[in-house]
PyMOL commands that place a pseudoatom at each C-alpha (Angstrom):
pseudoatom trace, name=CA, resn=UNK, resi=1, chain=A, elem=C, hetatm=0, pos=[159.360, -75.694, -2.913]
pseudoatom trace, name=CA, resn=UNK, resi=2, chain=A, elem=C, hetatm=0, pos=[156.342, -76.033, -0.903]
pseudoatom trace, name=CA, resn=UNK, resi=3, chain=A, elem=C, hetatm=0, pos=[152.898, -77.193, -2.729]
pseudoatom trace, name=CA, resn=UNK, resi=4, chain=A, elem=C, hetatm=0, pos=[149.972, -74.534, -2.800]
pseudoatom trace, name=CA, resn=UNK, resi=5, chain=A, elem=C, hetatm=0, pos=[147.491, -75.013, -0.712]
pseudoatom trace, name=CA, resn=UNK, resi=6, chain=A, elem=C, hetatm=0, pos=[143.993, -76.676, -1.821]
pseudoatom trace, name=CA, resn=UNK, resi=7, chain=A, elem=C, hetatm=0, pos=[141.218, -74.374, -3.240]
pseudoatom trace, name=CA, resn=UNK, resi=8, chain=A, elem=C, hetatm=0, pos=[139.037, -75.476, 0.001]
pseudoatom trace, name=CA, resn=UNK, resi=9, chain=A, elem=C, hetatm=0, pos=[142.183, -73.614, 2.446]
pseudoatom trace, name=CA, resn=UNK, resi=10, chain=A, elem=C, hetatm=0, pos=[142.535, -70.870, 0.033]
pseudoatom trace, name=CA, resn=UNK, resi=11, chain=A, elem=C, hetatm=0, pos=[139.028, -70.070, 0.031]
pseudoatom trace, name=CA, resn=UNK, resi=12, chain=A, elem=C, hetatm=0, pos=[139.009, -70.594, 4.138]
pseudoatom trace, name=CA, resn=UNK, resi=13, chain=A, elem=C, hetatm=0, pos=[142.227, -67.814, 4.328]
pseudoatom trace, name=CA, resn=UNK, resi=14, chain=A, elem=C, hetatm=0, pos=[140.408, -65.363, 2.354]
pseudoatom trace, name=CA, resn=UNK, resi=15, chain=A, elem=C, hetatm=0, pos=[137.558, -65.545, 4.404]
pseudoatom trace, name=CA, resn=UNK, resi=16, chain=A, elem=C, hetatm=0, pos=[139.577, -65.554, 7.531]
pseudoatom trace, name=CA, resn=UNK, resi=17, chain=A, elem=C, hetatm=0, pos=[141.443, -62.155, 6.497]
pseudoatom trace, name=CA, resn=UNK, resi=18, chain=A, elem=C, hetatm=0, pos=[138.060, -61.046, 5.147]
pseudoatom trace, name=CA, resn=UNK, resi=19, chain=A, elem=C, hetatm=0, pos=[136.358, -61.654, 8.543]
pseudoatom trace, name=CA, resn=UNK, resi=20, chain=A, elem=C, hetatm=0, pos=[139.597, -60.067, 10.686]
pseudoatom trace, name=CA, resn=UNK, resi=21, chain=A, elem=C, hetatm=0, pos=[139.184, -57.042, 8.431]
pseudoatom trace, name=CA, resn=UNK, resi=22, chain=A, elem=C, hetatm=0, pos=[135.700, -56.624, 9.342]
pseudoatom trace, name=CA, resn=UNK, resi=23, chain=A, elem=C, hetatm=0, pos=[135.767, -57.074, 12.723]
pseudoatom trace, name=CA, resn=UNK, resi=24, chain=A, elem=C, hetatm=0, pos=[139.076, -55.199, 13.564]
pseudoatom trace, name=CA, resn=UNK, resi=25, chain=A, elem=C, hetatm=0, pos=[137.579, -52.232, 11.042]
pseudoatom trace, name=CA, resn=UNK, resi=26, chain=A, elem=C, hetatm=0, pos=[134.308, -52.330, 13.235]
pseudoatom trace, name=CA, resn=UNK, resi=27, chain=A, elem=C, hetatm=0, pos=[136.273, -51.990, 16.767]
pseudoatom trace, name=CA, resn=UNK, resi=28, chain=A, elem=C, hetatm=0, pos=[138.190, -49.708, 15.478]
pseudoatom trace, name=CA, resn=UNK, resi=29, chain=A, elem=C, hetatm=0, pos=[135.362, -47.577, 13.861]
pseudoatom trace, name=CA, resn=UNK, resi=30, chain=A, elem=C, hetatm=0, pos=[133.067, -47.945, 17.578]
pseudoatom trace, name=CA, resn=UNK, resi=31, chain=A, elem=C, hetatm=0, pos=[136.262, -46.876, 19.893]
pseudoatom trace, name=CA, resn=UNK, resi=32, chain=A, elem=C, hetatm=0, pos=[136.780, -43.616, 17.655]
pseudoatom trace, name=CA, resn=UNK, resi=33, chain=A, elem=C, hetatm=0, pos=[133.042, -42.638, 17.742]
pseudoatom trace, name=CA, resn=UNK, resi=34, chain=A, elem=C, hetatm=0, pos=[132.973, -42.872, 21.387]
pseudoatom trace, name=CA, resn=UNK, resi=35, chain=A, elem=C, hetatm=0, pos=[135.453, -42.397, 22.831]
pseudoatom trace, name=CA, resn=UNK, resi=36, chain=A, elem=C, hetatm=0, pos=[137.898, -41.168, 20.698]
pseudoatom trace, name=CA, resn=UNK, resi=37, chain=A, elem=C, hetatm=0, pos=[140.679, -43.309, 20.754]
pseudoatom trace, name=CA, resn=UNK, resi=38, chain=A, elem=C, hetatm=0, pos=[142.328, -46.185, 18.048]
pseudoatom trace, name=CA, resn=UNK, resi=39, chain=A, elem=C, hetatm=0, pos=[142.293, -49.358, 18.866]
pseudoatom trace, name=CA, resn=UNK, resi=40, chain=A, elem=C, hetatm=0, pos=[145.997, -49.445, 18.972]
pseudoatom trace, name=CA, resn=UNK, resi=41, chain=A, elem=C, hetatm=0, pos=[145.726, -46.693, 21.729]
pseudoatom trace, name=CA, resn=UNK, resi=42, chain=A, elem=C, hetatm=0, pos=[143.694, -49.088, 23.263]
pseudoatom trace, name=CA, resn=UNK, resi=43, chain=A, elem=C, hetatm=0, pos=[145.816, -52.071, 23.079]
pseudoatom trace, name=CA, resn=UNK, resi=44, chain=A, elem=C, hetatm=0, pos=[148.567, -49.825, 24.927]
pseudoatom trace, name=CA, resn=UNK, resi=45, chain=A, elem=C, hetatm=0, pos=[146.378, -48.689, 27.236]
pseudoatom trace, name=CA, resn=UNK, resi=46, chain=A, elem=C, hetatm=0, pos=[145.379, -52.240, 28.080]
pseudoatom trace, name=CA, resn=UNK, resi=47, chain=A, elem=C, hetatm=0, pos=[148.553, -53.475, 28.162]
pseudoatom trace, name=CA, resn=UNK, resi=48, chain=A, elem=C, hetatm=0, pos=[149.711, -51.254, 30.376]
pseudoatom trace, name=CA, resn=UNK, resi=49, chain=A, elem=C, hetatm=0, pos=[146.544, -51.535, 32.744]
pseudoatom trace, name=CA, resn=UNK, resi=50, chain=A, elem=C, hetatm=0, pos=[147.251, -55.396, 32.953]
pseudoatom trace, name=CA, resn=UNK, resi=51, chain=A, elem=C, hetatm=0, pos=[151.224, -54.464, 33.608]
pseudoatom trace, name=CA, resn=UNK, resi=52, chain=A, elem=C, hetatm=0, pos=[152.464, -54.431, 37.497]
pseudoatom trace, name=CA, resn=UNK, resi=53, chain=A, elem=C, hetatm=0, pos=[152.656, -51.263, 38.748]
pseudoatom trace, name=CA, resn=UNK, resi=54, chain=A, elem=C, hetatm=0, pos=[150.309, -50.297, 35.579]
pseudoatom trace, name=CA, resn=UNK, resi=55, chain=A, elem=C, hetatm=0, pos=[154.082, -49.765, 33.176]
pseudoatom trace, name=CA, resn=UNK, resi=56, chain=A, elem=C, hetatm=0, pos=[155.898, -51.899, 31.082]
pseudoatom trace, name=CA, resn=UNK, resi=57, chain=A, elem=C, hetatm=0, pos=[159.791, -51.432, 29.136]
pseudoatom trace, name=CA, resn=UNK, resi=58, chain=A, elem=C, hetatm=0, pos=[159.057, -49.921, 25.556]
pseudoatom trace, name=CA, resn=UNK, resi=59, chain=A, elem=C, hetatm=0, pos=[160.375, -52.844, 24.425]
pseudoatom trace, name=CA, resn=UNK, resi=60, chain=A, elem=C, hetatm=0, pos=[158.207, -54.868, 26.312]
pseudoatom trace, name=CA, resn=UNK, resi=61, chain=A, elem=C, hetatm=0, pos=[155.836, -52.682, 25.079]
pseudoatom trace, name=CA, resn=UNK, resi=62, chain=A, elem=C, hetatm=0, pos=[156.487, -52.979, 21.480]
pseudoatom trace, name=CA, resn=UNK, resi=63, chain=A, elem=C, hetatm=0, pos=[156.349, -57.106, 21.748]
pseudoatom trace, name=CA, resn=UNK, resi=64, chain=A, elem=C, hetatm=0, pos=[153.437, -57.246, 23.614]
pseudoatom trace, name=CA, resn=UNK, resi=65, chain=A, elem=C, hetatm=0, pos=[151.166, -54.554, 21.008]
pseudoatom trace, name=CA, resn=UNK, resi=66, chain=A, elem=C, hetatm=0, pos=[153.265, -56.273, 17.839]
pseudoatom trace, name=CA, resn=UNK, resi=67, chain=A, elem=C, hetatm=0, pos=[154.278, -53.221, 17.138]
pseudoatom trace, name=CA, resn=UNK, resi=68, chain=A, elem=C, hetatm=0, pos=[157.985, -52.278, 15.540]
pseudoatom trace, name=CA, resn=UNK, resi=69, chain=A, elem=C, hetatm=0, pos=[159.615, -50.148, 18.609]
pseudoatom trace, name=CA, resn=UNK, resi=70, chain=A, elem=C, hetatm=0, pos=[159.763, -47.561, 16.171]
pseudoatom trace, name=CA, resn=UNK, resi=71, chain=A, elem=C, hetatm=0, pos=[155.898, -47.683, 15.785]
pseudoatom trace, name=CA, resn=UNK, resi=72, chain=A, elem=C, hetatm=0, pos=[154.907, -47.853, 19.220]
pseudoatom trace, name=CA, resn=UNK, resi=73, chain=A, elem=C, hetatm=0, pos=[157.388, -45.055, 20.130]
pseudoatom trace, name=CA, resn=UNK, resi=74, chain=A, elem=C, hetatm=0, pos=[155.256, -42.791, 17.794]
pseudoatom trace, name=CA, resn=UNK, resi=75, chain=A, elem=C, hetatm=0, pos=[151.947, -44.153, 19.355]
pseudoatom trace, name=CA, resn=UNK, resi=76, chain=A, elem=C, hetatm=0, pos=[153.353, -43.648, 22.848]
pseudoatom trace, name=CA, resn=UNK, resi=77, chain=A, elem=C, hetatm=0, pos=[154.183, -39.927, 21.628]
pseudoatom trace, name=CA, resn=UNK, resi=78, chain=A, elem=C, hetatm=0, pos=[150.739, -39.235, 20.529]
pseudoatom trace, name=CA, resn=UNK, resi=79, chain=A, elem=C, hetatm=0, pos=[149.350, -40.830, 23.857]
pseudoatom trace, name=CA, resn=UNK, resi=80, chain=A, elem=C, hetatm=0, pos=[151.907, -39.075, 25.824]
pseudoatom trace, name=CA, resn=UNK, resi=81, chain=A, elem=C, hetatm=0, pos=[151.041, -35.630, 23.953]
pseudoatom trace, name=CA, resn=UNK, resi=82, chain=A, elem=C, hetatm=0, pos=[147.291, -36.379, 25.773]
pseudoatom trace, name=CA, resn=UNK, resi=83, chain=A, elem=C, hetatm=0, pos=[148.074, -36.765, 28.731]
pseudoatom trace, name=CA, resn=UNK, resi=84, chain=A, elem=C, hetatm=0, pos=[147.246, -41.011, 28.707]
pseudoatom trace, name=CA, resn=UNK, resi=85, chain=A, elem=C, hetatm=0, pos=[150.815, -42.177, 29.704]
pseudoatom trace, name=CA, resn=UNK, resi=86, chain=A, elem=C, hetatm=0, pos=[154.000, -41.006, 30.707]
pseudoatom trace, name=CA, resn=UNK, resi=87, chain=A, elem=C, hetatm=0, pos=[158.119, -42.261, 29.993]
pseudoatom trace, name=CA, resn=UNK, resi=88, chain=A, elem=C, hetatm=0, pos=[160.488, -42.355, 32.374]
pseudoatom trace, name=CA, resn=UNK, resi=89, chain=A, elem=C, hetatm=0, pos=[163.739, -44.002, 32.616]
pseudoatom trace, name=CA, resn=UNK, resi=90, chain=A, elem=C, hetatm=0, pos=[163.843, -47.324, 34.145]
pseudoatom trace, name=CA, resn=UNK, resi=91, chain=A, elem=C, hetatm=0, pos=[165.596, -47.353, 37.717]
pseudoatom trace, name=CA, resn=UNK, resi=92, chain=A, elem=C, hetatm=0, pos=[166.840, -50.286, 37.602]
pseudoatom trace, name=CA, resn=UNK, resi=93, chain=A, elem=C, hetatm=0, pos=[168.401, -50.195, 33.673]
pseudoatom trace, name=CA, resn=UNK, resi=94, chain=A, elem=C, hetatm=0, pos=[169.410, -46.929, 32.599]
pseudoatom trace, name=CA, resn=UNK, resi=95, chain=A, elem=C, hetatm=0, pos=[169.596, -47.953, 28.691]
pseudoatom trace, name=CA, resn=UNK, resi=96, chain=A, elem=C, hetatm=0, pos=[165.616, -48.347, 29.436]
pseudoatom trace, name=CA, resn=UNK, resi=97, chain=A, elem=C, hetatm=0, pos=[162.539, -46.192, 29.049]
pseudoatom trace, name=CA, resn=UNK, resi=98, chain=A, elem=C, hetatm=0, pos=[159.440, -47.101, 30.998]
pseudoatom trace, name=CA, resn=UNK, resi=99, chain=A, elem=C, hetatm=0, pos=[156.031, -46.343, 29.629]
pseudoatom trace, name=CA, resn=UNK, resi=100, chain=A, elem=C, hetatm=0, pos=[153.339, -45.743, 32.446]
pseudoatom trace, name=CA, resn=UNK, resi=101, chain=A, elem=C, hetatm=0, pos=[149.452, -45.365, 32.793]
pseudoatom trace, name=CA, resn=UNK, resi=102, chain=A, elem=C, hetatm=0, pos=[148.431, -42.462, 34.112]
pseudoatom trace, name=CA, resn=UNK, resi=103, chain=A, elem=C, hetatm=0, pos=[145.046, -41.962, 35.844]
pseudoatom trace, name=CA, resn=UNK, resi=104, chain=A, elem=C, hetatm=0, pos=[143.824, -40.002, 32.914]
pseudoatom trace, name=CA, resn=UNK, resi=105, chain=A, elem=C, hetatm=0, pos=[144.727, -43.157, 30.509]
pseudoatom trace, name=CA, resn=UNK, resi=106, chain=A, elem=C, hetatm=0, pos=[143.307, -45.386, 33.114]
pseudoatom trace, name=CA, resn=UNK, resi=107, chain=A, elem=C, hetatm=0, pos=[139.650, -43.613, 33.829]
pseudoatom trace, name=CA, resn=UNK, resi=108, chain=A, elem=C, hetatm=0, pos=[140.205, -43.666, 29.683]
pseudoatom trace, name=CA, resn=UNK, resi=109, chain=A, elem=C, hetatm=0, pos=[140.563, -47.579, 29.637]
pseudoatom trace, name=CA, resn=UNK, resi=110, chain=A, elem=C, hetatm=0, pos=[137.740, -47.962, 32.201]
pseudoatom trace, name=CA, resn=UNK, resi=111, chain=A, elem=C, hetatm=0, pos=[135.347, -45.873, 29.685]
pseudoatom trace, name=CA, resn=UNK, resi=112, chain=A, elem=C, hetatm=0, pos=[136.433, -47.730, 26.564]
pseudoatom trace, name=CA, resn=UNK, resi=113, chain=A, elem=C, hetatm=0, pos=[136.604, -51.369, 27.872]
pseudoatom trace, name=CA, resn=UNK, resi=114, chain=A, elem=C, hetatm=0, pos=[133.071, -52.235, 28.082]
pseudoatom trace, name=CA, resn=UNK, resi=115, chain=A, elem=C, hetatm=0, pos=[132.398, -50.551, 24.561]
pseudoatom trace, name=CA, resn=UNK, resi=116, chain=A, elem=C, hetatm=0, pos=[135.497, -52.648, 23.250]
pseudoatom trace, name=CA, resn=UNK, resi=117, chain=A, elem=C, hetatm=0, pos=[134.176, -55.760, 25.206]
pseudoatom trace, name=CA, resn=UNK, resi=118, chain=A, elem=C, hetatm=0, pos=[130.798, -55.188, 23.707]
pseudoatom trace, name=CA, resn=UNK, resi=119, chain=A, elem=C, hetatm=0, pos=[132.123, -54.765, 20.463]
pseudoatom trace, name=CA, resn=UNK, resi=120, chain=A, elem=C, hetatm=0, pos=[134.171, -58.036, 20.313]
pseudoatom trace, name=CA, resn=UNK, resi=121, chain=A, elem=C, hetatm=0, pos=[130.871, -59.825, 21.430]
pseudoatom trace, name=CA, resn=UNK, resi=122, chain=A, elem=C, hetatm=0, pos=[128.801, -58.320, 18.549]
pseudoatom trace, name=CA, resn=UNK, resi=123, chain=A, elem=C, hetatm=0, pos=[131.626, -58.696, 15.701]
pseudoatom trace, name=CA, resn=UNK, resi=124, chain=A, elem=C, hetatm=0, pos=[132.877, -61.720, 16.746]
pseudoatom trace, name=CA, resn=UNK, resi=125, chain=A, elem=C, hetatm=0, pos=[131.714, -64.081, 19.729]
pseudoatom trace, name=CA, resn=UNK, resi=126, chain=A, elem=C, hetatm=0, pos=[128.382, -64.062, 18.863]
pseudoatom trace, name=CA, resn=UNK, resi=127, chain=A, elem=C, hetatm=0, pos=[129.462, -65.613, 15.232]
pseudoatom trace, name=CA, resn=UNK, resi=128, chain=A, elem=C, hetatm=0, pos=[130.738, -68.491, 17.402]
pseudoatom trace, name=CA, resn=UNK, resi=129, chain=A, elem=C, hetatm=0, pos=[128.745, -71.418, 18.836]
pseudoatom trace, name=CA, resn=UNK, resi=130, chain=A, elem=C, hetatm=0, pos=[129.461, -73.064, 21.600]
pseudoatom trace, name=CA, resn=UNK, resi=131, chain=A, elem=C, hetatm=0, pos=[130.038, -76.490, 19.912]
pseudoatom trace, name=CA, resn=UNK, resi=132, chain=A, elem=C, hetatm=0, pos=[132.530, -74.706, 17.577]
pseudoatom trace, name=CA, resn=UNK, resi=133, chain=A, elem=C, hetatm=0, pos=[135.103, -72.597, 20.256]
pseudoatom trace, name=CA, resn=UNK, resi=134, chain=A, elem=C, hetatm=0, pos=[137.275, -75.236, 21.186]
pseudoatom trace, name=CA, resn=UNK, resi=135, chain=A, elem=C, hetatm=0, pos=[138.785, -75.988, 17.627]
pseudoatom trace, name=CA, resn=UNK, resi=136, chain=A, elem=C, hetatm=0, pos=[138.736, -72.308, 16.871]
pseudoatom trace, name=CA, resn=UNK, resi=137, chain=A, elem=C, hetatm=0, pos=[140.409, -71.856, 20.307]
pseudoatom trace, name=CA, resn=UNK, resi=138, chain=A, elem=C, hetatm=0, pos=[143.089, -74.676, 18.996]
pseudoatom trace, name=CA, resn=UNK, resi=139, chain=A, elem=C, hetatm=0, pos=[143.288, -73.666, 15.445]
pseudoatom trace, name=CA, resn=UNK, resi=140, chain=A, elem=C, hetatm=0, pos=[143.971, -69.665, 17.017]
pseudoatom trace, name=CA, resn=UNK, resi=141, chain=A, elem=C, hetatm=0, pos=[146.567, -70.906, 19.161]
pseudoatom trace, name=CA, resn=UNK, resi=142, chain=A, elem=C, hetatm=0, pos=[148.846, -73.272, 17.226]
pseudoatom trace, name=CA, resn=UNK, resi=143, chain=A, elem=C, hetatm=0, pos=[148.905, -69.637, 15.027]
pseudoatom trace, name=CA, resn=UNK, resi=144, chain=A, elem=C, hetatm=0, pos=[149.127, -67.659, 17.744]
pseudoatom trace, name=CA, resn=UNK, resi=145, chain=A, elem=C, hetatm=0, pos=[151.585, -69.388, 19.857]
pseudoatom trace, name=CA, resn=UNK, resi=146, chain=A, elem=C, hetatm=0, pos=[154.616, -70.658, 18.287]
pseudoatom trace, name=CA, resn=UNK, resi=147, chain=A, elem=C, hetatm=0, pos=[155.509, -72.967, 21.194]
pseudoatom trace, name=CA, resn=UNK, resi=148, chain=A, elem=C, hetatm=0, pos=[151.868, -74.667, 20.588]
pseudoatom trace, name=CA, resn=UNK, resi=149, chain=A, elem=C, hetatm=0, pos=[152.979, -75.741, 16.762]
pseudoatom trace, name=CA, resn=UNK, resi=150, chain=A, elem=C, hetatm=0, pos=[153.682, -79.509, 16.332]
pseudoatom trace, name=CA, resn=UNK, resi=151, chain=A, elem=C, hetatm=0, pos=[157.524, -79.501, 15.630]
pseudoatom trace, name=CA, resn=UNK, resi=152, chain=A, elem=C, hetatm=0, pos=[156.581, -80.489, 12.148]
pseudoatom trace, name=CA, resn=UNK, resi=153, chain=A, elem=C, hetatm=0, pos=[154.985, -76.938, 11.424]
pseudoatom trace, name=CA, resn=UNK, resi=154, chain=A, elem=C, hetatm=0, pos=[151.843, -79.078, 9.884]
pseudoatom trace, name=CA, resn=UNK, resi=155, chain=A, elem=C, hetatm=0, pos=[149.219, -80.658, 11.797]
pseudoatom trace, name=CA, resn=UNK, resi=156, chain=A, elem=C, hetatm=0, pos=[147.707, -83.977, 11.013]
pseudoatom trace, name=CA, resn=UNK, resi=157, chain=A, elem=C, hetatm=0, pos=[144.143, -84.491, 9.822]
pseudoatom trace, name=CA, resn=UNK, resi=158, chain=A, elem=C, hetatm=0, pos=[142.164, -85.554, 12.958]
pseudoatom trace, name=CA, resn=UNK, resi=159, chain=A, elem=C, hetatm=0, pos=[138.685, -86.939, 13.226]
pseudoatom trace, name=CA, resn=UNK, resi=160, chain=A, elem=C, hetatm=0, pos=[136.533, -84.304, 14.876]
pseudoatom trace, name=CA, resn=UNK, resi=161, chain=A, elem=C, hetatm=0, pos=[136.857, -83.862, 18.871]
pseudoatom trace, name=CA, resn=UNK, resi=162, chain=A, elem=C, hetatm=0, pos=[140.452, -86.009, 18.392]
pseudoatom trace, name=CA, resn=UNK, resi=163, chain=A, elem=C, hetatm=0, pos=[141.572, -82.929, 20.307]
pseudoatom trace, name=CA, resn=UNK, resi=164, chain=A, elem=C, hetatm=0, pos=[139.312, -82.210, 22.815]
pseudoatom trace, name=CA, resn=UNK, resi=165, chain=A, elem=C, hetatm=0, pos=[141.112, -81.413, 25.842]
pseudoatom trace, name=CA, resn=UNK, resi=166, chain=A, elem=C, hetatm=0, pos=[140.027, -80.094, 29.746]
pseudoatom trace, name=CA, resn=UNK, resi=167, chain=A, elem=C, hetatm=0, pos=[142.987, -77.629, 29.767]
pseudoatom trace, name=CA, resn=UNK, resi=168, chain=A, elem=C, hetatm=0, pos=[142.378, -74.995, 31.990]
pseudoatom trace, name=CA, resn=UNK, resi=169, chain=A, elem=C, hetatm=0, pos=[143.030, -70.980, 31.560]
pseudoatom trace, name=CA, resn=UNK, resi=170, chain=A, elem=C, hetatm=0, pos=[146.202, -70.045, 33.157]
pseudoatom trace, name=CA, resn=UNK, resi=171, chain=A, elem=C, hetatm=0, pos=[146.424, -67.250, 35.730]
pseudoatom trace, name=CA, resn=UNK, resi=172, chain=A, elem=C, hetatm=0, pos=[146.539, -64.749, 32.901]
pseudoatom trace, name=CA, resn=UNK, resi=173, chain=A, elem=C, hetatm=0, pos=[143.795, -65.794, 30.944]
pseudoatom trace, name=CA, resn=UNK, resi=174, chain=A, elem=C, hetatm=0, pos=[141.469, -65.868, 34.009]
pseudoatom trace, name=CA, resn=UNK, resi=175, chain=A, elem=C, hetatm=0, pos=[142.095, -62.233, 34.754]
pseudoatom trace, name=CA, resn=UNK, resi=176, chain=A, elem=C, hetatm=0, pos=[142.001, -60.261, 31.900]
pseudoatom trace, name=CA, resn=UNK, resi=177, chain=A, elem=C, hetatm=0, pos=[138.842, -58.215, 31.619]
pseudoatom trace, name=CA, resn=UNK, resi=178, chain=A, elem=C, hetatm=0, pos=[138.739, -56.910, 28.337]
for i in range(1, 178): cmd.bond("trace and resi %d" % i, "trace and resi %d" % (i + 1))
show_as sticks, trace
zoom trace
């Protein structure tokens, strides 16, 4: 049996669902006022606007929103019901279903991203100095990124800046817009 953690980490994970609360609540809240869409229906349409050939495998689909495929088949019906993407059977693997952008989704996406973009900076970027983003971006991604975890599933206290790296975006990271 694992130890609890210390009051000081407690405290720091309540604030941190606290805070992702907020913020997600607030995106959420901005993309139905103006454009009415969730952001859920805005993660799929990004996704799929990032995808080749702007379409991705439900599954695909399902992993890349963190979605159950049982919840992002409902989503994709409701999107699909207004006109913002389209299934299709795969040609290449007849056991799968592709889910595509269509150019009603996409002029959506184009209309939503700056309000999403803007809405991240407000809620969230702004809240972070300079000084402070590259342990949040290392604390995020050990979380975020399994392969990223020390194979010990606990990191070491460091001294501050211990690990300060140069790494550079990949491809991926370079060419996302929103």
């Amino acid at each position: 049996m694992r130890e609890r953690p210390d009051t000081e980490r407690l405290r720091v994970w309540r604030h941190f669902l606290s805070a992702h609360s907020r913020v997600m609540a607030e995106l959420e809240r901005e993309l139905k006022e103006t454009v009415g869409i969730s952001l859920a229906q805005y993660d799929v349409l990004l996704k799929l606007g990032e995808a080749p050939d702007r379409e991705l495998r439900m599954s695909a689909l399902s992993a890349a929103v963190l979605y159950t495929t049982g919840g992002v088949t409902r989503l994709v019906d409701r999107m699909e019901a207004a006109g913002l993407v389209v299934r299709e059977p795969s040609p290449s693997d007849r056991r799968s279903v592709l889910a595509r952008l269509t150019p009603e989704g996409k002029a959506l996406l184009t209309r939503a991203a700056p309000i999403h973009l803007a809405g991240v900076r407000r809620h969230f970027t702004d809240f972070l100095p300079d000084e402070e983003l590259a342990v949040v971006d290392r604390f995020t991604t050990r979380i975020a990124l399994p392969d990223a975890r020390p194979a010990s599933g606990r990191c070491a206290p460091t001294r501050p800046g211990a690990l300060d790296d140069e790494r550079q975006p990949d491809e991926r990271e370079r060419s996302v817009d929103a």
